[in-house]
Each structure stands twice: as C-alpha cells, then as structure tokens.
C-alpha positions as CSV (number, residue, x, y, z in Angstrom):
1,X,0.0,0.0,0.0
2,X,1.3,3.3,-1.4
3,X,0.7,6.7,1.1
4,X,-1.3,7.8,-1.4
5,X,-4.2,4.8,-1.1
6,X,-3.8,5.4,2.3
7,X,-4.7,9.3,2.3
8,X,-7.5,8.4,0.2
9,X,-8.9,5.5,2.5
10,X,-8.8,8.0,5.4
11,X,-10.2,10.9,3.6
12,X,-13.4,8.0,2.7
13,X,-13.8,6.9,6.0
14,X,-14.3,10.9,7.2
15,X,-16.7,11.0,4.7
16,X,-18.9,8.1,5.5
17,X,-19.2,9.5,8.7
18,X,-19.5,12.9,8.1
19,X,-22.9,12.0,5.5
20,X,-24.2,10.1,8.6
21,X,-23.9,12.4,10.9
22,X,-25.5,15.3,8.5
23,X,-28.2,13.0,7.0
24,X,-29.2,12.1,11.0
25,X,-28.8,15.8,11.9
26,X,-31.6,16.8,9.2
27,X,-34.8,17.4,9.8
28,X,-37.9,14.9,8.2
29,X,-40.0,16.0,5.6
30,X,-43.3,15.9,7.9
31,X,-45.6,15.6,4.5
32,X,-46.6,12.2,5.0
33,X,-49.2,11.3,2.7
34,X,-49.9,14.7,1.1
35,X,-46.9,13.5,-0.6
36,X,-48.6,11.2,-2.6
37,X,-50.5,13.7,-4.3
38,X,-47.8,16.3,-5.3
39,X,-47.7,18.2,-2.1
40,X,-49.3,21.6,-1.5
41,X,-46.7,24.1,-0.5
42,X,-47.6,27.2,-0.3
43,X,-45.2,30.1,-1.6
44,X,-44.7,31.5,2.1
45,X,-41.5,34.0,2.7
46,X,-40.0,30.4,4.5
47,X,-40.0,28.5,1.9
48,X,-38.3,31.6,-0.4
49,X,-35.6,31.4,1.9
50,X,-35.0,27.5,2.8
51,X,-31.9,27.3,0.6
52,X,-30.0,30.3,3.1
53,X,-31.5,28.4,6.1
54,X,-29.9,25.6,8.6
55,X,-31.9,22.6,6.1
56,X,-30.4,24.0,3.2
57,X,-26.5,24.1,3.8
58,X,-27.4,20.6,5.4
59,X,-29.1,19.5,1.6
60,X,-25.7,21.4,-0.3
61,X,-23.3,19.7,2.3
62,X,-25.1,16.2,1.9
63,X,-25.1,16.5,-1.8
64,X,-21.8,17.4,-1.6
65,X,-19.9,14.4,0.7
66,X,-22.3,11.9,-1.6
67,X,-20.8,12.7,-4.4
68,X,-17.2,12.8,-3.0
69,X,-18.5,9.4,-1.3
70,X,-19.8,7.8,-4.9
71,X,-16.5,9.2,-6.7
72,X,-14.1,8.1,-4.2
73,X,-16.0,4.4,-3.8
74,X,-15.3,4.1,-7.8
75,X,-11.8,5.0,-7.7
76,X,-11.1,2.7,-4.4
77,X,-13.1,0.0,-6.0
78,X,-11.0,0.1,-9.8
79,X,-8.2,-0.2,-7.7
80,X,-7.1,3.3,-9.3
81,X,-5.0,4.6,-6.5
C-alpha cells in the first residue's frame, strides 16, 4: 500500500461518517401522505428562503460528501490509487 491509497482510504472513512452524521442531523419532511399527491406548499417568505437556512447548507453539504462518497468508492473499488 502506497501513502497515497492510504490518504485516500482515510479521507473515505471521514466521509462516511461525516454524511451520517449530517443525513441524521436533518430534519424529516413531515408531508406524510400529502406527498402522494404532489404536495401543497404554499409560496410562504419560509419556503423563499430555505436554501440560506440551517436545512439548506445541510441538503448542499449532503449532496456534496455523496458525491465525493460515490467518486471516491469508484476510484477505491477500480483499484485506481
């Protein structure tokens, strides 16, 4: 094992647990089964400004490590590093 697979195994693990923790530190949905139907949501001044919010740094942040976590699974997996 080169220092290099190693960084990149270390960096993964931080990862995995850094989405856990911010996928268990969000907030549900709360539609239930108004969801089924499309979901009413009003145009209120919160919903304008969800993506500035607490929720939606959480959403860019989780979109964020998934993608390093999908990336870095591909290149661990092919063996690449």
């Amino acid at each position: 094992m080169n220092a290099l697979s190693i960084v990149v195994g270390l960096l993964y693990a931080v990862i995995c647990v850094a989405l856990v923790v911010i996928v268990l530190s969000q907030e549900g949905k709360e539609q239930g089964l108004g969801a089924i139907g499309g979901g009413f949501t009003p145009d209120t001044y919160w919903n304008k400004i969800k993506g500035r919010s607490r929720e939606g740094m959480l959403k860019k942040i989780t979109v964020l490590c998934s993608v390093l976590f999908v990336v870095l699974s591909v290149l661990l997996s092919m063996s690449f590093l």
